[in-house]
Structure formats: structure tokens, C-alpha cells
C-alpha positions as CSV (number, residue, x, y, z in Angstrom):
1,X,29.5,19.3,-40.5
2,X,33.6,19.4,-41.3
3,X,34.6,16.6,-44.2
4,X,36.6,14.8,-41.2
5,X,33.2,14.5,-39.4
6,X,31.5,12.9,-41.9
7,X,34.2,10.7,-42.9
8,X,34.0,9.7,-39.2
9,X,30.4,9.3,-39.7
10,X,30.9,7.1,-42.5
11,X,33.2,5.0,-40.8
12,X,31.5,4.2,-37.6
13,X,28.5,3.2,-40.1
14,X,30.8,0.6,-41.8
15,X,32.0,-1.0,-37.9
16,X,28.0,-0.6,-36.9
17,X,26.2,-2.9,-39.4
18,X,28.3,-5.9,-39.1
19,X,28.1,-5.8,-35.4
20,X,24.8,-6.4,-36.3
21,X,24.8,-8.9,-38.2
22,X,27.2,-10.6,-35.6
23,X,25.2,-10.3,-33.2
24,X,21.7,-11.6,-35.4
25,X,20.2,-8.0,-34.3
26,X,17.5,-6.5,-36.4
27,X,18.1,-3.4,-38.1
28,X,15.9,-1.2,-36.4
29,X,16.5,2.4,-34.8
30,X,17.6,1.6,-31.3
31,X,20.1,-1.5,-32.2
32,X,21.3,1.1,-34.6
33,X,22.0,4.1,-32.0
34,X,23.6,1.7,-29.7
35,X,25.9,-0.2,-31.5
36,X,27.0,3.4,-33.4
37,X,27.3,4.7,-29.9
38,X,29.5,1.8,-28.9
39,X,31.6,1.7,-32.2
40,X,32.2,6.0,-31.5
41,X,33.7,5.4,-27.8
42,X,31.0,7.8,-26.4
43,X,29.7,6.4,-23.7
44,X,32.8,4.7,-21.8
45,X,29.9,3.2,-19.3
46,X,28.5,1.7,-22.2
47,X,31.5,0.2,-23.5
48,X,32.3,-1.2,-20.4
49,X,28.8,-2.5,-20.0
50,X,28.6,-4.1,-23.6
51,X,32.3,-5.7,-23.2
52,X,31.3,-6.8,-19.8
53,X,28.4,-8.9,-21.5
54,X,30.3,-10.4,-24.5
55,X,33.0,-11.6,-21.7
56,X,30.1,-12.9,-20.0
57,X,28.2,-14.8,-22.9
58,X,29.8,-14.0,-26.2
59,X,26.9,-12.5,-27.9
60,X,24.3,-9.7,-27.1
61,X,20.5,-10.6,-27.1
62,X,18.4,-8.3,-28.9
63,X,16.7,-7.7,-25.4
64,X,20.1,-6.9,-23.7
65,X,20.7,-4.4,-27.1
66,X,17.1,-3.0,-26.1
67,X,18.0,-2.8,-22.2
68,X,21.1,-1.5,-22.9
69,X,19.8,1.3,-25.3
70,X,17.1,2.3,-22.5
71,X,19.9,2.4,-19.8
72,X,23.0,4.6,-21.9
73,X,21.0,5.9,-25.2
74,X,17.5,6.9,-24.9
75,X,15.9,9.3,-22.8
76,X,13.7,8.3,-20.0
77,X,10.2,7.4,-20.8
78,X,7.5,9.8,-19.1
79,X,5.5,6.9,-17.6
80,X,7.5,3.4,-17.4
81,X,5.4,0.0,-16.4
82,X,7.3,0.7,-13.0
83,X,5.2,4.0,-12.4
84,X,2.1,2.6,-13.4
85,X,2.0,-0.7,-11.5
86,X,3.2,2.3,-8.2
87,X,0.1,4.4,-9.2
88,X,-2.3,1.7,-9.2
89,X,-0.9,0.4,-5.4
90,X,-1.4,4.0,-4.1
91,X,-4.7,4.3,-5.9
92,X,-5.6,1.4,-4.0
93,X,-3.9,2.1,-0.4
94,X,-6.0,5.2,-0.5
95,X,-8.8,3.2,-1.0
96,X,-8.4,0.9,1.4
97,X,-7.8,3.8,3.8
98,X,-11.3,5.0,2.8
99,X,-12.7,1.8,3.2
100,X,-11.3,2.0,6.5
101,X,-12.4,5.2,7.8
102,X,-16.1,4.2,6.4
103,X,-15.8,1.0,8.9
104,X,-14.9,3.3,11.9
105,X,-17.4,5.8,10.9
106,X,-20.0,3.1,10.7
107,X,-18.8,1.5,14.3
108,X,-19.4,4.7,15.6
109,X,-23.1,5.3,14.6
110,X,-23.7,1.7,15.1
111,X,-22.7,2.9,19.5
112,X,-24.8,6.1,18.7
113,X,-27.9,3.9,17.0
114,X,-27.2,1.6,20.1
115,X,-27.3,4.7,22.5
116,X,-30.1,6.4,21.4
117,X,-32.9,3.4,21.2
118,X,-31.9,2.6,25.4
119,X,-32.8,6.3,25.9
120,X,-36.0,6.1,23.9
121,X,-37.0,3.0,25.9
122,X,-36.4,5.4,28.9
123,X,-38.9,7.6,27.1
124,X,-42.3,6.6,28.5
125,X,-40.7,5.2,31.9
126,X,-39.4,7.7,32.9
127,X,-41.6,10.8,31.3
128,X,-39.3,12.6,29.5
129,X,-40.1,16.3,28.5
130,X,-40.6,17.2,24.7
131,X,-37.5,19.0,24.6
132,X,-35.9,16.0,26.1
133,X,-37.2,14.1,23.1
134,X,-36.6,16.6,20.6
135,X,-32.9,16.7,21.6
136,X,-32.8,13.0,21.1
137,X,-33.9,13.2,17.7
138,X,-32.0,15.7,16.7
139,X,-28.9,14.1,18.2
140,X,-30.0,10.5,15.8
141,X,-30.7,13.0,12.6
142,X,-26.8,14.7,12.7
143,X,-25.1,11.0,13.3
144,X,-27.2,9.8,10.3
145,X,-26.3,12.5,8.2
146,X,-22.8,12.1,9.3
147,X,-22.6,8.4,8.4
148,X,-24.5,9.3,5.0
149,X,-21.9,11.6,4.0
150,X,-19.5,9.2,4.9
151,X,-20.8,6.0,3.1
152,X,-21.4,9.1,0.0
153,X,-18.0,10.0,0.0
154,X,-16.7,6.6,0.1
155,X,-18.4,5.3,-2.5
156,X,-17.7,8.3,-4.8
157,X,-13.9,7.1,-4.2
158,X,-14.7,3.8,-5.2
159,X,-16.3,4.9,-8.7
160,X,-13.8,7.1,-9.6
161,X,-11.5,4.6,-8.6
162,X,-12.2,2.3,-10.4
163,X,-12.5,4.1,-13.5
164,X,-8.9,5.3,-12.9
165,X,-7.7,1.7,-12.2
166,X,-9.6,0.2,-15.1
167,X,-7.2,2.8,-17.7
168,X,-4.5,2.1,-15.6
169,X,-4.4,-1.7,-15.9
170,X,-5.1,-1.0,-19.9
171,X,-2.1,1.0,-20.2
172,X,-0.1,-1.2,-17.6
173,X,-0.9,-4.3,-19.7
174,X,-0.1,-2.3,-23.0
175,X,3.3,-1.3,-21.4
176,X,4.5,-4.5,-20.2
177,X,3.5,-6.2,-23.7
178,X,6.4,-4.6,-24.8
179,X,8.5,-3.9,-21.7
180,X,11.9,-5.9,-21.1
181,X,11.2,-5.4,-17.1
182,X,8.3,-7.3,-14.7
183,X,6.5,-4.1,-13.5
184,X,6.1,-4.9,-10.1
185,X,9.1,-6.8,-9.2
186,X,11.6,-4.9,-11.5
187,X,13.5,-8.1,-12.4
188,X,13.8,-8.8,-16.0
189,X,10.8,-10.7,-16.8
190,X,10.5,-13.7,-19.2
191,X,10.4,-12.1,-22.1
192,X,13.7,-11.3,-21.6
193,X,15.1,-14.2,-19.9
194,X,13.8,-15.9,-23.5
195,X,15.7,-13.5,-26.1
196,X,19.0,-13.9,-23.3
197,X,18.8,-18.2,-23.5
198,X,18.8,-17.6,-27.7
199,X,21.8,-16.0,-27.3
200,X,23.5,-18.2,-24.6
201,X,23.1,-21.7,-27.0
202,X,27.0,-21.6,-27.4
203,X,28.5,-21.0,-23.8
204,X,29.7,-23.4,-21.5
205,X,29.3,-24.3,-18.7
206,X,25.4,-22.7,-18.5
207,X,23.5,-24.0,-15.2
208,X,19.5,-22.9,-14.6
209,X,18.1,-22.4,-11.4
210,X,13.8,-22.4,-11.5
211,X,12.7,-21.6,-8.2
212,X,8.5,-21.4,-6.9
213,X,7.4,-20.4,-3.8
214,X,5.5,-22.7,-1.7
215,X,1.5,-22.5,-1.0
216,X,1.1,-18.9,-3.1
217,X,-2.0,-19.1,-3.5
218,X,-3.1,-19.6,0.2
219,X,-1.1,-16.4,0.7
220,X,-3.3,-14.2,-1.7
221,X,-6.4,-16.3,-0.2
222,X,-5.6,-16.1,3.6
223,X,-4.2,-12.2,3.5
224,X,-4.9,-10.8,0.4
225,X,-3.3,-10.1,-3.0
226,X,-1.5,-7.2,-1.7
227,X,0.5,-8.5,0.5
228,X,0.8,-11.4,-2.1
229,X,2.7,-8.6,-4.0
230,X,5.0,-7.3,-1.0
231,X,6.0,-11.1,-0.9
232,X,6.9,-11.3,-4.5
233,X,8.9,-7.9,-4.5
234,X,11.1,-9.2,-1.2
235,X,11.5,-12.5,-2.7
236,X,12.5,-10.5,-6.6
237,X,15.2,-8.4,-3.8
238,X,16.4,-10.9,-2.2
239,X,17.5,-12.9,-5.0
240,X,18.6,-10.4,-6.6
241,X,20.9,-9.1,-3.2
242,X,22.7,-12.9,-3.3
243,X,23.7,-13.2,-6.7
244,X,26.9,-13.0,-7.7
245,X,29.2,-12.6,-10.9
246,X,27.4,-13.6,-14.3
247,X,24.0,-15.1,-12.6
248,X,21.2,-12.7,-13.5
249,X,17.4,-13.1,-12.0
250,X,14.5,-13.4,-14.2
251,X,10.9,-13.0,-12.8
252,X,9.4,-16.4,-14.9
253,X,6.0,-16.5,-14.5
254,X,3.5,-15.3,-11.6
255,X,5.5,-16.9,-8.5
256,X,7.9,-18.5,-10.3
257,X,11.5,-17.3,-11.0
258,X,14.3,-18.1,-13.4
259,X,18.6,-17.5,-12.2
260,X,20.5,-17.9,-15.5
261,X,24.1,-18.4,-15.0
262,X,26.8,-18.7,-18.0
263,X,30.3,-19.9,-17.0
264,X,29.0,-21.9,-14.0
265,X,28.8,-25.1,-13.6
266,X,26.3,-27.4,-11.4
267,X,28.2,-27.2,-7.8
268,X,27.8,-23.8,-8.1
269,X,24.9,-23.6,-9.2
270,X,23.4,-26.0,-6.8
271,X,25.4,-23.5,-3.6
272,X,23.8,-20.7,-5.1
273,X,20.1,-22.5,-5.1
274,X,20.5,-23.7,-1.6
275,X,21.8,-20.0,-0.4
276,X,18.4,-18.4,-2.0
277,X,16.2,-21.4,-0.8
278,X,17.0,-20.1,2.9
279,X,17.4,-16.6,2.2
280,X,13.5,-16.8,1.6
281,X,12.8,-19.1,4.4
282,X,14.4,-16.2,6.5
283,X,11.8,-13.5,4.7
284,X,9.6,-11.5,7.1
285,X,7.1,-9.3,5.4
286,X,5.0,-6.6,6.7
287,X,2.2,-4.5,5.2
288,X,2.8,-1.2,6.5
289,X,-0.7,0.0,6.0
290,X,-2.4,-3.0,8.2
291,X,0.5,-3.8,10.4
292,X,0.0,-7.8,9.1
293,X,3.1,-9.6,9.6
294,X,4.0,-12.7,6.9
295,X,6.7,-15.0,7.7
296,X,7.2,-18.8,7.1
297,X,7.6,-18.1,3.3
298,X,9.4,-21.1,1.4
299,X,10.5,-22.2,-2.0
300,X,10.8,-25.4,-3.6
301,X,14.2,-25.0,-6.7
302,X,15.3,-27.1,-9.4
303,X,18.9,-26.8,-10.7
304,X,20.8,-28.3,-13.6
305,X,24.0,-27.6,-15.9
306,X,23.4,-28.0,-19.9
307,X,24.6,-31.3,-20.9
308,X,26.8,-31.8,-23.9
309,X,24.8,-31.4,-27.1
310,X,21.9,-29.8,-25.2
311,X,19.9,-27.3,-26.4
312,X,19.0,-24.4,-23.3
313,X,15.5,-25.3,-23.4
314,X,16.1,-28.7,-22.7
315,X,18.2,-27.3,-19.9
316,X,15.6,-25.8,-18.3
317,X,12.8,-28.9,-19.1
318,X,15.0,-30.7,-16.7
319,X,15.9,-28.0,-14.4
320,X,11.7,-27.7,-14.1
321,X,11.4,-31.6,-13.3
322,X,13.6,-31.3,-10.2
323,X,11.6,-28.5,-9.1
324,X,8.3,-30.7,-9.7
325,X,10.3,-33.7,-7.4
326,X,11.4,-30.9,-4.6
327,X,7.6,-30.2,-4.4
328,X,6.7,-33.8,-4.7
329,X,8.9,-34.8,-1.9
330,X,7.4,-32.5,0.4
331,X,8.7,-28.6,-0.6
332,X,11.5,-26.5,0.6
333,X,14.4,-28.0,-0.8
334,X,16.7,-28.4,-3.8
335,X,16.6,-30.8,-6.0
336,X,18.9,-32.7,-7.2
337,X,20.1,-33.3,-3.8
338,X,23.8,-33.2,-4.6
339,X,26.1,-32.1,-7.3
């Protein structure tokens, strides 16, 4: 390395560690690599990215640092949360294909079974040969075979399975410990909605939207958790597809999710709540693999805009008692009812 390199070195060092301290950043590794990456001018996506979020709140969260440092910096990860949460769904489509092909294969021998004891009552009436006979129980021994394999196969699937889904989940629950993203929506999850708010304490106008979807649990109970999933992933999509400008999505908490938005104020806020409240109520899901249609699907939202001399988490206290009134007054609405 030339003595103008490290000199350069040196210097983007000095810019690097009060961004830091700016920002309240830890001084680990990846806040580190970024914010030297950023000082350098390397990465003009990255610049952009980073100026785009200090225009948009004034500081950067040590989640968006994080976020940021996955998305311009690192290298991608050889098995994200996202990949595991998609193994364990195929793992268990193919299972519930199995299971499926078992029931058919069952049905079946059950019309053999059925079949095969009218003939043996025509046995004796109507003096059937040996060989007659002898055909008839050869004819029950391959179905039951057939149907043993079948179960046997199946339920080899089903051990090694579950084995499989068992280290899956471990690693799945180790991963999203740590991850920034909700693994099967792809929203940022709470973890992340938490370090942005820290950041956000300063900015005004800051409105919270908390929206939860109506009846969830009858969903999972009437037609399974699977396609409880497929609903949460159109709902995470469309929320995402209708915001706009500075409002970011969060998945909150099981059915439950979070729309931060600094630099807008409760009108807007309260537009944007009542555009996603429908946008759901329009939602038609279908599991491909049963052909099960879902519609119907509604949310009940609270909105409110940080008062003066509120902190963010009393912002979203309040924000969280409309939505407890929208549900109280009979679901599928906003609350407060105007701006």
C-alpha cells in the first residue's frame, strides 16, 4: 500500500468514528465497514440510501446500520431465516401431498375390501370353483400389500420429517433471534421497528399506525395454520404495495402490524390507515395445493400523531387504545374516526 493510500486510510478512520458516535452506534465490525464504506464514496447506492434515511429521520438506528450493512457491505448469508422458514413450507407441502396420496390409496382398498367380501358371500351361493376362490384371495393379498407399502412409505416420510422440521425450527428460531427481518412475512419485524422508534424521539411530525386482523384465530382453527400463513404474507404485501414516501411496515407481533411514518402528520396518517383497512377487506387468498379459497379477511387500526413532549412509546400506547375501541365497536374500522 502507497503512503497516499494509507493516509487515505487514516483519514476516512478520523470521518468514521464520530459518525459513530453521532449516531449512538456501537463500535463493532459491521457499524464500522459501513460507515468507512460511506465516508470513502464507494458505494454511491449506499450513499444515496444512508442520505435518503437521515433526510427521512435525522439519525440511523443501529438496526438500519445493520440492514444497511447486509444490503451494500456484506456478502450474502448461505441460509437466511427467509430460506429456512421456505424449506420448512415445502417440507411440509410434500407431506401433505403424502398424506394425501395415503387417503386415496386407502379409499381405493377400502372399494377393493368392499368388493371382494360381496364376492365371497357369492361364494357358497353360487358354488364357486377353487380357482375361483383362489383368484379372489390372491386379488385381496396384492391390494393389502399395496396399501401396506403405502401406509409404510408414508409414515417413513412423516419420521424423517419430522426430524428434519424439528432442526429446522431450532435453527429458524436461532436465526430470527438475531435477524432484523420477520422470516415469513419479510417485513422488518419488531425488533427492528423498536431500535428505528429510539432513533425517531426527535422528528416531527411522527404518526403510528397498529393494525390486527380480525377473528385470526378462527382462520388457523377453521382452515388451518397454513393458510393462516398465506394470509399473513398477502396482508405483510399488501401493505407494503400502498405505502408511500417515509412510512415503512413493520410485522409487530403474530397478526399484528406496525406502519411508522416520520414527517407525517395525523390526516395522513389516518388516509393512509383507511386505504390499507380496505385493501385487506379486498384480499382473496388461495392455497394452491388444496384449491381452498379465503376471502372476507378484515382489520381493525389504531392511528395517532406524537403529541408535543411525547415520548414514541407513548405514541404508540395510544395508537394501541384506538385499535382496542375499533374492535370494541364492532371491528373493521379506524379509529379515531376523524382527524
Amino acid at each position: 500500500m502507497s503512503d497516499k493510500s494509507i493516509e487515505q486510510t487514516f483519514e476516512n478512520l478520523k470521518k468514521t468514528v464520530p459518525l459513530l458516535i453521532k449516531h449512538h452506534l456501537s463500535a463493532i465490525p459491521t457499524h464500522y465497514a459501513l460507515w468507512y464504506t460511506y465516508v470513502a464514496n464507494e458505494q454511491p447506492s449506499l450513499n444515496k440510501a444512508i442520505e435518503q434515511a437521515l433526510a427521512d429521520g435525522g439519525s440511523v438506528s443501529a438496526a438500519k446500520s445493520e440492514a444497511l450493512f447486509r444490503e451494500f457491505v456484506a456478502d450474502e448469508q448461505d441460509m437466511t431465516a427467509w430460506q429456512l422458514r421456505q424449506s420448512m413450507e415445502a417440507m411440509l407441502q410434500e407431506l401433505d401431498h403424502s398424506m394425501q396420496d395415503t387417503r386415496s390409496d386407502t379409499q381405493v382398498f377400502k372399494q377393493v375390501m368392499d368388493s371382494t367380501l360381496d364376492d365371497l358371500s357369492k361364494v357358497e351361493k353360487e358354488g364357486w370353483s377353487m380357482q375361483e376362490v383362489m383368484a379372489l384371495v390372491r386379488k385381496l393379498v396384492k391390494e393389502t400389500q399395496a396399501i401396506r407399502k403405502s401406509t409404510i412409505t408414508f409414515n417413513g416420510a412423516l419420521q424423517s420429517a419430522n426430524q428434519e422440521i424439528q432442526q429446522l425450527r431450532a435453527k429458524l428460531a436461532e436465526s430470527e433471534q438475531a435477524a432484523l427481518y420477520d422470516a415469513l412475512t419479510g417485513l422488518c419485524n419488531r425488533r427492528y421497528f423498536d431500535s428505528e422508534i429510539d432513533s425517531k424521539q426527535g422528528v416531527t411530525p411522527l404518526s403510528i399506525i397498529l393494525l390486527d386482523l380480525d377473528h385470526f384465530k378462527q382462520i388457523n382453527d377453521n382452515h388451518g395454520h397454513l393458510m393462516g400463513d398465506l394470509v399473513l404474507k398477502a396482508v405483510a404485501k399488501k401493505l407494503q404495495d400502498v405505502c408511500r414516501d417515509t412510512a415503512q411496515v413493520f410485522r409487530y407481533g403474530g397478526e399484528e402490524f406496525a406502519v411508522l411514518m416520520p414527517g407525517s402528520a395525523l390526516p395522513t396518517a389516518r388516509q393512509l390507515a383507511e386505504t390499507m383497512r380496505r385493501s385487506v377487506e379486498k384480499l382473496v387468498v388461495k392455497d394452491r395445493r388444496s384449491g381452498n379459497v379465503l376471502d372476507g379477511i378484515t382489520a381493525s387500526v389504531g392511528v395517532a400523531e406524537r403529541r408535543s413532549k411525547e415520548s414514541v412509546e407513548q405514541c404508540i400506547d395510544r395508537a394501541d387504545g384506538y385499535l382496542y375501541d375499533a374492535k370494541r365497536l364492532g371491528r373493521n374500522r379506524v379509529m379515531p374516526m376523524s382527524s
